[in-house]
Backbone bond lengths (Angstrom), bond angles and torsions (degrees), N, CA, C in turn:
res aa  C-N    CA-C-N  psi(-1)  N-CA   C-N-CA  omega(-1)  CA-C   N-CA-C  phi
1 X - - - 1.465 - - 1.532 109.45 -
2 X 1.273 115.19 126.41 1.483 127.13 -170.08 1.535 102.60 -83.13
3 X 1.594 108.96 133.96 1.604 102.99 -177.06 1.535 111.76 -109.93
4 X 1.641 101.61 143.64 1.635 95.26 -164.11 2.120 79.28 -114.00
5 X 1.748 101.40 144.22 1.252 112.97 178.34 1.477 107.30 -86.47
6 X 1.547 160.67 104.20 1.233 137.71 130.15 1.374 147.62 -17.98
7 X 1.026 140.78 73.17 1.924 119.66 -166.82 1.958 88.22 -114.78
8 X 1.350 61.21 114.35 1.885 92.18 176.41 1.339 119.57 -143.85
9 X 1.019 139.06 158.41 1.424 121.91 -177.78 1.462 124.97 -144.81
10 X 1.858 82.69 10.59 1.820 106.99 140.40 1.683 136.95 -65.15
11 X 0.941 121.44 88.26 1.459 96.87 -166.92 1.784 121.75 -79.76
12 X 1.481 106.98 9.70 1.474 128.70 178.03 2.019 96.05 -85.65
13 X 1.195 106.85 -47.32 1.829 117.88 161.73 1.226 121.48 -41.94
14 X 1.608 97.65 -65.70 1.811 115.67 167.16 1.560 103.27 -30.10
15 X 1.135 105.03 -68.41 1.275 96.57 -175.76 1.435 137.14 -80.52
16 X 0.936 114.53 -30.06 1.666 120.80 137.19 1.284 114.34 -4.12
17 X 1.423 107.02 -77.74 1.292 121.02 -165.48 1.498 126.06 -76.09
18 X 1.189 113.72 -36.48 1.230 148.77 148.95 1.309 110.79 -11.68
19 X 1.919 104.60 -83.26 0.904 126.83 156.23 1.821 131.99 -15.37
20 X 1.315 103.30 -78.91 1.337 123.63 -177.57 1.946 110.31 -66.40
21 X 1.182 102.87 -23.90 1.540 106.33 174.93 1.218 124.77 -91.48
22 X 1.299 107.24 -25.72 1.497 107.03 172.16 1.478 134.54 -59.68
23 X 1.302 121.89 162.50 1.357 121.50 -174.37 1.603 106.61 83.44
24 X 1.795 122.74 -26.41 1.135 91.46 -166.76 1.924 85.14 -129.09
25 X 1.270 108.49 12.30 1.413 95.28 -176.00 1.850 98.03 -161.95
26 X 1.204 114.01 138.32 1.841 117.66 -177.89 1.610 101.48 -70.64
27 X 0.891 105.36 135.12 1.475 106.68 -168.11 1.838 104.36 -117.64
28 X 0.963 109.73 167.00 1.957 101.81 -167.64 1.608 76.87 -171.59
29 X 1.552 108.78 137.11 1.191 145.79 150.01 1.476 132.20 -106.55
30 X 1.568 108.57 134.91 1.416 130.35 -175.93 1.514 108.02 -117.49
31 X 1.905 127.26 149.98 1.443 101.05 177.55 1.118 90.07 -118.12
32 X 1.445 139.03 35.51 1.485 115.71 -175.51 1.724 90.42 -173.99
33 X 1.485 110.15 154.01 1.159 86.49 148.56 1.406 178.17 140.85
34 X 1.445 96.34 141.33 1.602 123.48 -176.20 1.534 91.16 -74.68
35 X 1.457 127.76 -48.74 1.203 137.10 -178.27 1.646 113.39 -46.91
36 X 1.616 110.34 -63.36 0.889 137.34 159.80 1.699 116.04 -31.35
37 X 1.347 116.63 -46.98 1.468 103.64 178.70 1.540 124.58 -90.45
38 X 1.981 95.83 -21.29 1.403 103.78 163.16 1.377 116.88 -39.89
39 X 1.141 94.26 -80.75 1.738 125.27 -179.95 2.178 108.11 -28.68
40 X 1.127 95.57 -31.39 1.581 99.19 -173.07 1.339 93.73 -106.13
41 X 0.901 146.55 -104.39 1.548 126.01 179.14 1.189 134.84 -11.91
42 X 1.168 127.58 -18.49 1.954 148.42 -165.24 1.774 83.18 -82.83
43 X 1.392 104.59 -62.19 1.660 128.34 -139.99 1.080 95.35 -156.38
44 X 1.996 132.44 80.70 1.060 131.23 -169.47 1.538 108.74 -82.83
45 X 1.198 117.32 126.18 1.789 118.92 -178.92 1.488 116.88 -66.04
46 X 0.679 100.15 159.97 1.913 103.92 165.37 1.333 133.19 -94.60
47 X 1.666 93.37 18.65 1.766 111.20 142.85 1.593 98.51 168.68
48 X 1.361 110.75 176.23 1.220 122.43 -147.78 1.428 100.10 -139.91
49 X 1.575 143.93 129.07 1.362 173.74 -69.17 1.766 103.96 159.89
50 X 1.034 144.16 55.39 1.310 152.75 -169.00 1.342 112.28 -93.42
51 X 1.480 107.61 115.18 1.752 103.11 170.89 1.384 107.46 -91.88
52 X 0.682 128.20 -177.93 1.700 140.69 -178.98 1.531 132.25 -105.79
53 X 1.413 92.69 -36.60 1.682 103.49 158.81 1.090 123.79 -102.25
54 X 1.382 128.65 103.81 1.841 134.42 -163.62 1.076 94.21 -127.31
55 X 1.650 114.88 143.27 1.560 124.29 142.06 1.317 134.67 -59.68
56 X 1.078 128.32 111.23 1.722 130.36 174.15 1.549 105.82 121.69
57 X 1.258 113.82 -38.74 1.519 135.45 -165.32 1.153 115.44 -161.35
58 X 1.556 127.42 108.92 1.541 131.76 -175.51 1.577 107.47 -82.30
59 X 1.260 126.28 150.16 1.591 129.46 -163.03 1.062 107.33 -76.24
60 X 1.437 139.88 3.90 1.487 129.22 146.12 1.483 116.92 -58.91
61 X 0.853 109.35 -54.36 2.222 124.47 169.93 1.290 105.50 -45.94
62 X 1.561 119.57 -55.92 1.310 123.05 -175.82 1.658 121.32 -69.08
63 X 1.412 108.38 -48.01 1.192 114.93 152.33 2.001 125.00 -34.25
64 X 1.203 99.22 -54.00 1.620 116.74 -166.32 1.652 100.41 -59.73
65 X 1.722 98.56 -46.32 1.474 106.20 -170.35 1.667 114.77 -71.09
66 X 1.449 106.70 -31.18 1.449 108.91 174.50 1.491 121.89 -60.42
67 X 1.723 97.35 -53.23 1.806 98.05 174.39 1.883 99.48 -75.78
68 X 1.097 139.92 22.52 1.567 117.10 158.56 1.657 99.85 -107.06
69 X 1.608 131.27 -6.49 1.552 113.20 154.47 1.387 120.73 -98.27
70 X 1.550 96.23 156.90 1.498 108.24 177.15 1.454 143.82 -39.45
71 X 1.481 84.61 -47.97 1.483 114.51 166.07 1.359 136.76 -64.51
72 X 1.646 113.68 -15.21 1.252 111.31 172.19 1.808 105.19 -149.93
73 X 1.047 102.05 21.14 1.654 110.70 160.48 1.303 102.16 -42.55
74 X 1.218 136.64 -68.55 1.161 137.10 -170.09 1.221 134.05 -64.85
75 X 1.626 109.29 -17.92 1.439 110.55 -172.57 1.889 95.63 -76.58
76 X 1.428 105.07 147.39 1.482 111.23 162.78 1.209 142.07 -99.32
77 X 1.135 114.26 126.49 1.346 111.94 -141.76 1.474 127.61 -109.87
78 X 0.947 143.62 77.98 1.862 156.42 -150.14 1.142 104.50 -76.78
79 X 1.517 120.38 119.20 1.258 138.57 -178.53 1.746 111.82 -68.73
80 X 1.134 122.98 133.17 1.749 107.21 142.73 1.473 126.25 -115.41
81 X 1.055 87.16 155.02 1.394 93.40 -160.15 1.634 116.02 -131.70
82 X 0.906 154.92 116.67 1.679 158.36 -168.31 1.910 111.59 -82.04
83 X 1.605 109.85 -9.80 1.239 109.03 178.67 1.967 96.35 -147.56
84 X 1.808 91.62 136.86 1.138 90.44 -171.54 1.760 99.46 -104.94
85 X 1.436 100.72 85.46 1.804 117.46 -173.96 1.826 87.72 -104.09
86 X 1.457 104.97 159.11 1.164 122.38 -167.95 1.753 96.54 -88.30
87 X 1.109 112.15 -40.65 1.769 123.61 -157.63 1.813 87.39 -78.76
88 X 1.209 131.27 -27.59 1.333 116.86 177.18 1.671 117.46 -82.01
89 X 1.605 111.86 -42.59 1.573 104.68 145.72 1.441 129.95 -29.60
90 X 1.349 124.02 -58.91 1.207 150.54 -139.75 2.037 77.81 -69.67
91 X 1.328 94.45 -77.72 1.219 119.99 -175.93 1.602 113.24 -52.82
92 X 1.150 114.11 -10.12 1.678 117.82 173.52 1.478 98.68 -82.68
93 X 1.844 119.01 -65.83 0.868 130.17 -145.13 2.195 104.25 -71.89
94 X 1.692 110.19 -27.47 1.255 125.09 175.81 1.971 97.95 -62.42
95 X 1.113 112.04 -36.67 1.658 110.89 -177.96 1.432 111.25 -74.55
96 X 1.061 121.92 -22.09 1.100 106.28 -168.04 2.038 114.12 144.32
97 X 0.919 78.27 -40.97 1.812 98.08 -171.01 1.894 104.89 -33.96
98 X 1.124 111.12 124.70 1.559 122.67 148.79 1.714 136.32 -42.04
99 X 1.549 94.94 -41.98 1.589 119.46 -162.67 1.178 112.55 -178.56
100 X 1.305 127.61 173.72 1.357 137.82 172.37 1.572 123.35 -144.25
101 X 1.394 126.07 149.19 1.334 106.19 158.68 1.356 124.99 -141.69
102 X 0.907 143.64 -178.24 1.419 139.76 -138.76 1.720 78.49 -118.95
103 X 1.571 91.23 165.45 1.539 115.99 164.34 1.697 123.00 -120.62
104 X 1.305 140.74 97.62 1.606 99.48 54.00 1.858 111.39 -110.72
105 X 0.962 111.75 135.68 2.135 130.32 -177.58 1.577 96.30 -35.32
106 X 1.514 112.92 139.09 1.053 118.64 167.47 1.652 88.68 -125.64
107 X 1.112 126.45 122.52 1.525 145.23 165.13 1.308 124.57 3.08
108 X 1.587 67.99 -64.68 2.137 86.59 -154.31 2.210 105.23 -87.62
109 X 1.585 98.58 -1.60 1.300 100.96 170.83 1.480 103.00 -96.38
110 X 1.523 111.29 -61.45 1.556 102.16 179.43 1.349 119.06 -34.05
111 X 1.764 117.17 -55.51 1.286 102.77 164.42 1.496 140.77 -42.55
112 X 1.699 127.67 -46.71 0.566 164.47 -138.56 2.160 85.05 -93.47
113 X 0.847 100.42 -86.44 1.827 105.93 175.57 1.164 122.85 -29.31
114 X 2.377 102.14 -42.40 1.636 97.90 -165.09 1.966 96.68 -98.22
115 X 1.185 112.47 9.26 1.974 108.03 175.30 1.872 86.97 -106.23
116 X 1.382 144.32 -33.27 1.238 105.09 161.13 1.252 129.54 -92.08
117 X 1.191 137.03 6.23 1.396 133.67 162.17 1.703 111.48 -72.46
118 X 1.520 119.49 -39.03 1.540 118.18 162.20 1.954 111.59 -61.09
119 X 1.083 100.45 -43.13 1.316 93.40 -155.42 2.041 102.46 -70.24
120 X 1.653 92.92 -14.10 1.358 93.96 176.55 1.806 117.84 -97.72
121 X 1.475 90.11 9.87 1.829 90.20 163.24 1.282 108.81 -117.23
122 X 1.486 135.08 -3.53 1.329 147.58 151.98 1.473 96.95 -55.22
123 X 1.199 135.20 -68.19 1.162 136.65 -163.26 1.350 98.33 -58.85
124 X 1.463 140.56 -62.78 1.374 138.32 -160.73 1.491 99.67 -70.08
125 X 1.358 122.98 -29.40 1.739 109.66 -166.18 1.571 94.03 -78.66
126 X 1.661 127.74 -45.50 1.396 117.77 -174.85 1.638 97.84 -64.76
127 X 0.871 135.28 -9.77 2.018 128.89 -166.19 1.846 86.60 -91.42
128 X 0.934 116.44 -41.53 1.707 112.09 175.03 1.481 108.99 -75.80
129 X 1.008 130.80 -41.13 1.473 139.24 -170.27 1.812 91.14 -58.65
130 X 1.164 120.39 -48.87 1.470 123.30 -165.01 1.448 110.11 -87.70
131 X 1.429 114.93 -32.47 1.357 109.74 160.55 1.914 124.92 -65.02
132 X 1.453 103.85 -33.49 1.440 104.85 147.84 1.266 135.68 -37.09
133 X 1.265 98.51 -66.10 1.411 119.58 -171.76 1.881 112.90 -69.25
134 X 1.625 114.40 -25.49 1.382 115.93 171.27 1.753 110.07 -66.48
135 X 1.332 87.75 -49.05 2.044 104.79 -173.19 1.884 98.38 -57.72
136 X 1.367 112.63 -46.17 1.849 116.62 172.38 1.431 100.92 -45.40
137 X 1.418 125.77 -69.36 1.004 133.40 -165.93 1.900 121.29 -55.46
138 X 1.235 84.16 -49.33 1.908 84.59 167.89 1.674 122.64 -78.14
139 X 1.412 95.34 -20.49 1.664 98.26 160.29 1.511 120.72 -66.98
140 X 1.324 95.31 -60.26 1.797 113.46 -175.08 1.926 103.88 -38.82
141 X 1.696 110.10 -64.43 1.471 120.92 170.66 1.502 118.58 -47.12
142 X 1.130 117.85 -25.56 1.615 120.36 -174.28 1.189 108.03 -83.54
143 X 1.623 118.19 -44.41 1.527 127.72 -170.81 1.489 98.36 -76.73
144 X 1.061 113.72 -41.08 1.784 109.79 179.22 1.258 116.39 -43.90
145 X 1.370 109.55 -61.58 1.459 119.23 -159.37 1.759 92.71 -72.83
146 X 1.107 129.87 -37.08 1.658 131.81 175.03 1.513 83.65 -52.71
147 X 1.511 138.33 -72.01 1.704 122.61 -150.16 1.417 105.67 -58.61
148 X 1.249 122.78 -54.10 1.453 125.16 179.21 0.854 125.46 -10.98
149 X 1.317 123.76 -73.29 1.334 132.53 163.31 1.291 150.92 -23.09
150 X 1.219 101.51 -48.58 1.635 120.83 151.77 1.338 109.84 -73.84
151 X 1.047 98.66 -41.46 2.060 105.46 -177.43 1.513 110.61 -26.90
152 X 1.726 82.32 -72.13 1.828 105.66 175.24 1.086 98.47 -41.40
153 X 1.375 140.01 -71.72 1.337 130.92 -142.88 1.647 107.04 -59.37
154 X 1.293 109.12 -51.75 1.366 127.25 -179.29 1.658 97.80 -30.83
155 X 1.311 96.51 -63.95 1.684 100.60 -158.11 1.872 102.99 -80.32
156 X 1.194 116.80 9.38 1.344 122.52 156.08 1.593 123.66 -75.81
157 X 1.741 104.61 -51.87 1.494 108.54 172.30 1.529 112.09 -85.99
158 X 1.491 126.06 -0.65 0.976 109.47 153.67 1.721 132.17 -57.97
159 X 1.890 80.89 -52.36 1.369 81.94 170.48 1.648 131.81 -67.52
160 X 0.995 126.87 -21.21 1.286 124.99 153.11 1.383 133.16 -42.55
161 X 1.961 105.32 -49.18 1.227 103.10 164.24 1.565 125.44 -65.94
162 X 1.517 120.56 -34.62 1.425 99.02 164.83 1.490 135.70 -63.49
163 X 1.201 98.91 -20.27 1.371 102.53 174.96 1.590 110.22 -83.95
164 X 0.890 135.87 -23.60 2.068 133.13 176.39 1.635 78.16 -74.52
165 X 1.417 145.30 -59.74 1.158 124.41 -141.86 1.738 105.87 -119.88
166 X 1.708 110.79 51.82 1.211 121.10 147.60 1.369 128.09 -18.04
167 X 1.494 103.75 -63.56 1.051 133.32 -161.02 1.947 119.14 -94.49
168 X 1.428 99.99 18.67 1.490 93.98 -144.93 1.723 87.08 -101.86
169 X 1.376 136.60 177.53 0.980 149.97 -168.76 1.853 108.30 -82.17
170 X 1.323 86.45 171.01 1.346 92.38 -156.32 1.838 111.34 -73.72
171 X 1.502 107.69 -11.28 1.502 135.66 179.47 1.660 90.18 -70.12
172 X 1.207 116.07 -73.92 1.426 109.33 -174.14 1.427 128.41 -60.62
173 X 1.263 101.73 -26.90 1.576 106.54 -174.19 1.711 104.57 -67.50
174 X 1.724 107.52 -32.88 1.696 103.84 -163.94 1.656 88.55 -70.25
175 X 1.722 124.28 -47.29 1.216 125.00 -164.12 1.657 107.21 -42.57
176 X 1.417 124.19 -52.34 1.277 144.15 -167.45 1.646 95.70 -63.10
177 X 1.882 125.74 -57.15 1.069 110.04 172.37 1.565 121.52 -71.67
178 X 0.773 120.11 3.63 1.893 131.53 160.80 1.926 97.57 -61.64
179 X 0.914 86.16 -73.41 1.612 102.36 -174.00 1.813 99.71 -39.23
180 X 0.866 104.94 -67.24 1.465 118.72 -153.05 1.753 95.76 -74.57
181 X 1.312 100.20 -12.27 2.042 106.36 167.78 1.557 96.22 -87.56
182 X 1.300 149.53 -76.95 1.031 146.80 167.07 1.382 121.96 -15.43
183 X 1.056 120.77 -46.15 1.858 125.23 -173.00 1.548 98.79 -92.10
184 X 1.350 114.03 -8.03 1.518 105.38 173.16 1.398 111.34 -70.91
185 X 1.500 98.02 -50.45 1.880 121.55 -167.97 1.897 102.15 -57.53
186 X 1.448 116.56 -38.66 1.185 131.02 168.16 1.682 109.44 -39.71
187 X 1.226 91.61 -73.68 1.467 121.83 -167.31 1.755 96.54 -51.91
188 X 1.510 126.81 -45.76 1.266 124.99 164.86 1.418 127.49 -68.85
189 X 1.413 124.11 -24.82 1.427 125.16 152.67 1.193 103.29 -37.37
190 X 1.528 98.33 -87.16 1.691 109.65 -165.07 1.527 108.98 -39.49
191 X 1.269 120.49 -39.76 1.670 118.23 173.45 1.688 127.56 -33.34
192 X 1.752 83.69 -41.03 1.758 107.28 -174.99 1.494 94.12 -74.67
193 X 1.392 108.48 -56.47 1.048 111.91 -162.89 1.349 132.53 -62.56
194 X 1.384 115.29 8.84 1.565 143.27 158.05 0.970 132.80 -93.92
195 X 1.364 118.56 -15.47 1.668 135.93 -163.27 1.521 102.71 -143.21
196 X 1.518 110.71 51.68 1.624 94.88 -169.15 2.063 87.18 -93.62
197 X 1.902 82.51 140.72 1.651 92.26 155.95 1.152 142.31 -102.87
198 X 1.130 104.89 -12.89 1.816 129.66 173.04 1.639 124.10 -149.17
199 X 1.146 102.83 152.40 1.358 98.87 174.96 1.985 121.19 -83.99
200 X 1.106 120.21 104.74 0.868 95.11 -157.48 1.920 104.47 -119.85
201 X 1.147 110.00 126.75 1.687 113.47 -161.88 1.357 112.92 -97.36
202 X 0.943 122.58 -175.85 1.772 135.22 -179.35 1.524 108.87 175.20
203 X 1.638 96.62 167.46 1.725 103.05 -150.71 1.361 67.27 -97.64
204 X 1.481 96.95 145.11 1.601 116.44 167.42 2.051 114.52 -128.22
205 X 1.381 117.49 -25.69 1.516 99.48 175.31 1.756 82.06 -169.56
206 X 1.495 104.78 118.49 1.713 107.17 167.68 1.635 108.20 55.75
207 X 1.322 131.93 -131.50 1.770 122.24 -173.75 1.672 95.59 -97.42
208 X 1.848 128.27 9.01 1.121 103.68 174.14 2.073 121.24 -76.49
209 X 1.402 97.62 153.86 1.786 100.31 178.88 1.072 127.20 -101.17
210 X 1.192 146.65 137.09 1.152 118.52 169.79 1.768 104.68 -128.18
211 X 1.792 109.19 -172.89 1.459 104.80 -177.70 1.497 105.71 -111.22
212 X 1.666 102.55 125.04 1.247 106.87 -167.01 1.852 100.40 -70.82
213 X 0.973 128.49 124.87 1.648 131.81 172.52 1.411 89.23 -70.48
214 X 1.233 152.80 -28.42 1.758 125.47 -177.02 1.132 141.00 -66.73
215 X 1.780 92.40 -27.93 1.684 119.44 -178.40 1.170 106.22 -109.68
216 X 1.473 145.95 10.23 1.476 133.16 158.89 1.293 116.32 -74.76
């Protein structure tokens, strides 16, 4: 369930909104806001409920500050607004704003605004996900065919060394099958690493990612 943030600092709105969203989306309220940007930055939603007249900070500021972090550039963000004047649009849409809607909510539009404004950042995050995943793929094939090469060679003087040391003790022979276990596991990277189908990541140290080679 996709969570939409409120910062309103009506709490007769709060519930309003509340109301009408529930059941099909987690809903989280802010009354101001400083609150308001906490709250979305902490645990950025997958869109944002903005009134226009706030205490401390009016939702143009708040707006401005959301699209200048990383973290919630993307979320989209729907104005409210109590007057449907052109110069307050104007001024929504220059901050940052997605959409807007008038006050007082009719249901089936609010709904209607906040499933295509998600469904149109669903669409852009999978359109990046695949542009990822093309750029992985022409990397992954390039670096392969670069390991190969040596690969082969490897498993050329390997084979040489088993063959000079036919005869060699049973210490060397496991060392040599060590070797020849290792350049296999290689040889199966690079396998993946030709045929990748997804990108597939894992936490590797604090918020760094990395690509797990098991699951591609």
């Amino acid at each position: 369930m996709e969570k939409i943030l409120v910062i309103e600092d009506s709490k007769v709105v709060q519930a309003q909104l509340t109301d009408m969203l529930a059941g099909k989306y987690e809903v989280a309220c802010a009354d101001n806001g400083v609150l308001g940007i906490e709250a979305a930055t902490g645990n950025p939603p997958g869109l944002i409920l903005l009134d226009i007249r706030l205490p401390k900070m009016d939702g143009y500021q708040v707006c401005q500050l959301l699209k200048s972090y990383e973290t919630t550039m993307q979320v989209p963000i729907i104005f409210i607004t109590a007057m449907d004047a052109a110069e307050e649009k104007v001024r929504g849409f220059e901050a940052g704003a997605a959409d807007y809607i008038v006050k007082p909510f009719y249901p089936a539009e609010l709904l209607a605004r906040v499933e295509v404004h998600l469904a149109s950042r669903r669409a852009r995050e999978q359109a990046i996900e695949l542009e990822r995943l093309t750029l992985f793929k022409e990397m992954a094939v390039a670096l392969s065919h670069e390991i190969n090469n040596p690969l082969t060679a490897a498993y050329g003087y390997l084979h040489l060394l088993e063959h000079d040391n036919a005869e060699a003790g049973a210490r060397t022979r496991e060392r040599l099958g060590a070797i020849h276990t290792e350049l296999e596991r290689i040889r199966e990277i690079v396998g993946k690493l030709s045929h990748p189908s997804r990108v597939a990541r894992t936490s590797y140290s604090h918020d760094t990612l990395m690509i797990d080679l098991e699951k591609i």
